[in-house]
N, C-alpha and C positions, 0 to 999 in steps of 0.2 A: 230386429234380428241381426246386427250390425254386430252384435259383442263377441260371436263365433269365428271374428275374422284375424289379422297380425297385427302386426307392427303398422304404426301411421305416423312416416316421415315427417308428416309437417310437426306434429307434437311433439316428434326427438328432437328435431331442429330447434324449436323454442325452448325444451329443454335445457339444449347444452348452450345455445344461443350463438346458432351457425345458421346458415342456409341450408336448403333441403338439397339444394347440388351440391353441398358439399359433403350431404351422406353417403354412403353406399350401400345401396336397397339392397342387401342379400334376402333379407324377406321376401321381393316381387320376383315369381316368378316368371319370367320376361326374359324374349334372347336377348342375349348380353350383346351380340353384333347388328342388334335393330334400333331404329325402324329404318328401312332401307333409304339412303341418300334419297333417292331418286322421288321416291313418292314424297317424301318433305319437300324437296322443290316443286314437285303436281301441287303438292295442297297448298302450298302457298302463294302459286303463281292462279289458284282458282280457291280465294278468299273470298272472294264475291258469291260463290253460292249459299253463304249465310245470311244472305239479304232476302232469299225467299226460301218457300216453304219447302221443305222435301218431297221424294213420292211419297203420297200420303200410304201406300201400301208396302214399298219399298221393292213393285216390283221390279223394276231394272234389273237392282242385285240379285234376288232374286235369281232372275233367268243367267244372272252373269256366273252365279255362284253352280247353276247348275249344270250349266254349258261347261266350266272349267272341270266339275267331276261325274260330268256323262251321267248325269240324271235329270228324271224327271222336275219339271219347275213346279207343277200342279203338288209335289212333295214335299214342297220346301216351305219355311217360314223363316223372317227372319226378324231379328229382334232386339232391342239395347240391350248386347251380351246377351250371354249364356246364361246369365243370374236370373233375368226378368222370362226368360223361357220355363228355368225351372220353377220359378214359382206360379206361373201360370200352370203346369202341365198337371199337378194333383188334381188342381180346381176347374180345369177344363173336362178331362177326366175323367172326375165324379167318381177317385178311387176312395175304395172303402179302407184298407190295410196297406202299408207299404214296406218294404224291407230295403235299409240302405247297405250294401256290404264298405266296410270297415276295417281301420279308421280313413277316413278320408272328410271330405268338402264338408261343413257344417251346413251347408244351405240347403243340401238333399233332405236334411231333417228339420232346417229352417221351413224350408218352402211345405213340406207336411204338417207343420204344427199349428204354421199362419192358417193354414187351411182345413185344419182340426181333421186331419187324416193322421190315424194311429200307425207311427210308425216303429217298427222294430233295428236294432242292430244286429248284423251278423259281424264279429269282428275274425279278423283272422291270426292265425297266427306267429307270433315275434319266432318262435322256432323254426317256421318256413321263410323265414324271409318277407314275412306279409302275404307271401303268394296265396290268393284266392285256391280254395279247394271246390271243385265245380260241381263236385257230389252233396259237400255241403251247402252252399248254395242252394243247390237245386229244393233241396229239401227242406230248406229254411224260407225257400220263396213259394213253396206249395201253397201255403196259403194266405200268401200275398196276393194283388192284382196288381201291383206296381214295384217294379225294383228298379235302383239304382248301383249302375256300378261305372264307375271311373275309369277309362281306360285308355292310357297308363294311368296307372292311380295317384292323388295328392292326399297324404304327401310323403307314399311309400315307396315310389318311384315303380310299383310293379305292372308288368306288361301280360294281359291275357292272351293266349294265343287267339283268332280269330276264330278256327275249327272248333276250340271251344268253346265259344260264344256262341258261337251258332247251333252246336249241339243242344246248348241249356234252354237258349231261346227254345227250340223246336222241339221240347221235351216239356213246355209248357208254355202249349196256346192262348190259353185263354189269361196269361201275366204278361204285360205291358211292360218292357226290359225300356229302361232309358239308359242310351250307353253315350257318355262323356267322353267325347275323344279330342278336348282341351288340348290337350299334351302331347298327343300321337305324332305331330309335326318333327317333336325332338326326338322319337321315336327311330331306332334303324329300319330301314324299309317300313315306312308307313303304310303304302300302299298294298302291303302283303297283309296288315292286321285291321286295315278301319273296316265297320262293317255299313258302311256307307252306300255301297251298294245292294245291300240287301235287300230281296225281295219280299223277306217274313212278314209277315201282317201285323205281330207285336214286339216290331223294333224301331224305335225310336233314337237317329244319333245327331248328339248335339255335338257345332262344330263354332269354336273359337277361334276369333283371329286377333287377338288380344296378344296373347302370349306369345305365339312363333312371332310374330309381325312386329311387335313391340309396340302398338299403339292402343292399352287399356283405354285411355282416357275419351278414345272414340265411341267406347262400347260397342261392339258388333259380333252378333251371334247369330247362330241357325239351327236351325234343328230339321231334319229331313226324316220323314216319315209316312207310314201309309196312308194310303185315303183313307178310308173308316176313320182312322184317328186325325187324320187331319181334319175331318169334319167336327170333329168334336173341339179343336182347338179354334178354328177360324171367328167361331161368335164371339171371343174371349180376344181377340188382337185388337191391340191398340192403334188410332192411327198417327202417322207420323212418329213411330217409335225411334226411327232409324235418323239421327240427322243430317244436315247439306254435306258436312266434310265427310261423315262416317260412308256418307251412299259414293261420294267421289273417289275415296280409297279403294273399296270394293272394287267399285269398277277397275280404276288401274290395275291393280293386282292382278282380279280376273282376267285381262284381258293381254297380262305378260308371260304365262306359263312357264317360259324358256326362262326368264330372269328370277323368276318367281323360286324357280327349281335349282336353279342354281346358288341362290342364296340360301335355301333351307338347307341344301346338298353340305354348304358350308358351314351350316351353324350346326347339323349334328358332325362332321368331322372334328369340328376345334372344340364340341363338346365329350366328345369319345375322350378326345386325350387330354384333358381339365380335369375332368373324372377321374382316368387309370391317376394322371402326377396326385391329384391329390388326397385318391384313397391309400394310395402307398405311401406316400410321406405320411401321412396322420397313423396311418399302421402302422410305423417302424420305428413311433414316436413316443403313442400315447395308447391307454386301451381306450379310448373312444372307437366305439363299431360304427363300421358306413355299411348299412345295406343296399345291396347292388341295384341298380336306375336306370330304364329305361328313359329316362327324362332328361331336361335341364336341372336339377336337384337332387341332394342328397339325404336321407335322412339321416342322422346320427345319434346313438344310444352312447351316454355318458355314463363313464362307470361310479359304482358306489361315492360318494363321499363329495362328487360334483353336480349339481342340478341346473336347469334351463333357464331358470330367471339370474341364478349366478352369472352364465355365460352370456347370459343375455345384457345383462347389466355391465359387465368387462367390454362387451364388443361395442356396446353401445358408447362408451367412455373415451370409443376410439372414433366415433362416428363412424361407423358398421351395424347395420340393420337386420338382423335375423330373424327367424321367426321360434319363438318359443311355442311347442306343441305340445303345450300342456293342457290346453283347450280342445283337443282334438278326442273326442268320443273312443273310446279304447286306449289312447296312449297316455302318456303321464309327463312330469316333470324333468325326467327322465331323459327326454329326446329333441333335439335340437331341428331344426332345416334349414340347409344352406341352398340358395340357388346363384348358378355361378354365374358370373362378370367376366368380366377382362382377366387374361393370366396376370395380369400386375393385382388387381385385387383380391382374386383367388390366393394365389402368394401369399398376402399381407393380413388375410381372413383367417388361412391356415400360420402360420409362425404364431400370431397371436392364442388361437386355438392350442398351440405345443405350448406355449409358455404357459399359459396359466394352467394348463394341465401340471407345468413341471413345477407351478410356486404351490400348488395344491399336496404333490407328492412331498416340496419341501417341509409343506406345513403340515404335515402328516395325514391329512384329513383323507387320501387317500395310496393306496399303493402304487408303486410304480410296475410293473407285472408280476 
């Protein structure tokens, strides 16, 4: 289930026949101001705890992760990423029908197939901005027992409001809502939309520290949710999922709130204004559409007569890595994803994006507005 996924640095690099740092992963969505100094010097200066085994349960974090957002520990699981939880959760489960709302994560329909659970797409639509319609949903999950929905979503950048979330939950009991809040960290006021502390019986939210943190490579994910269903997941955990550095980072983090929040405080401000500089320039430039994100990333709709593996192929020439979303269930060739970096490579990702838009116009293949 690997082929659902982007861009893979090491292969570009051998390609052009550069180093992988000398690309720039616009494809990873990852803050561009992480992983925090600080915790690099922790895991370094505690190397030594990959000479023995981890908690085999991983409860430390656990309790650390629930102490940091005021919940229950008995609700929590935690697991190599978010990936390895959702494929676990059809099959623990025991769902019969699943509906993924779309387009977003290929692995919400990965992890259904591995596990021969029929699933459905709701996509939504390019005339709303992608925004989720909560009445369609509702009724396209009627006779699901498991939905999946992204929140903010990948890789539309759209943001549910949380009262609606909770309406839909509590408008249908007996469906199992797995809510991915990956991305809520970039998110304005997170704390106003996770439904992390929900007390619904059929909510499930999976919580990444990959992306805000910048440390993919550790793998570490959660998933907080009810008893009843947490009984149904625990015969299914692996042990030692979690390992020595990934359990050591946790803790740190956990147990810095203040510095913790202060850095996130930071990475969605210097992402606010990445965003407005360069949905305006690209606007006043080119007809490529940016739709609006609550995220670190941007989707963008390329007009007639340029396509994703074009762009794709121009950026990549430049060593610039983006994701072509042509693989993504509902979208097309069509649509590019930018996620941002440093305003030095934002800059140099966008002028590039304007130029070949303008040898495009030159070459007729498409209009200029």
């Amino acid at each position: 289930m690997i082929s659902g996924h982007g861009g893979n640095i090491y292969e570009l690099a051998h390609r052009i026949g550069c180093r992988p740092s000398d690309i720039s992963d616009m494809s990873a969505n990852v803050n561009p101001l992480g992983p925090m100094p600080e915790l690099i010097d922790y895991l370094r200066a505690n190397m030594s705890a990959i000479a023995a085994l981890p908690e085999v349960d991983a409860g430390g974090i656990v309790k650390a992760f629930s102490r940091f957002y005021g919940i229950d520990p008995r609700h929590v699981m935690a697991g190599n990423g978010t990936t390895q939880l959702i494929y676990l959760i059809p099959r623990a489960l025991g769902a019969k029908k699943a509906l993924v709302v779309g387009p977003t994560y290929s692995d919400y329909r990965d992890a259904c197939a591995m596990n021969q659970v029929p699933c459905d797409h709701l996509i939504c639509r390019e005339k709303d901005d992608f925004v989720p319609d909560m009445e369609t949903i509702r009724k396209g999950a009627a006779t699901a027992d498991l939905v999946f929905l992204c929140n903010p979503n990948n890789p539309t950048g759209t943001l549910v409001k949380r009262p609606d979330i909770d309406a839909l939950c509590r408008s249908l009991p007996d469906t199992v809502f797995v809510v991915d809040e990956s991305y809520l960290p970039f998110a304005p006021m997170p704390a106003d939309a996770t439904m992390i502390g929900s007390d619904l019986p059929n909510v499930m939210v999976l919580n990444s520290m990959s992306k805000a943190f910048r440390i993919p490579g550790l793998r570490i994910g959660f998933v907080k949710t009810p008893e009843p269903l947490m009984q149904g997941l625990t015969p299914f955990a692996l042990p030692w999922s979690v390992n020595s550095l990934a359990q050591a980072a946790v803790q740190w983090l956990m147990d810095r709130p203040e510095p913790v929040d202060r850095f996130l405080s930071s990475t969605r401000s210097i992402l606010e204004t990445e965003k407005t500089r360069i949905e305006e320039y690209i606007h006043q430039r080119t007809r490529i559409r940016c739709f609006p994100t609550a995220t670190s990333f941007i989707l963008m709709r390329l007009p007639d007569g340029l396509d994703a593996p074009t762009v794709w192929r121009h950026m990549a020439d430049n060593r610039i890595l983006i994701r072509d979303c042509s693989n993504f269930t509902g979208l097309s060739d069509a649509f590019i994803r930018i996620s941002l970096k440093t305003e030095k490579e934002n800059h140099r990702a966008t002028e590039l994006l304007v130029q070949l838009f303008r040898d495009h116009v030159k070459m007729g293949t498409i209009h200029e507005f």
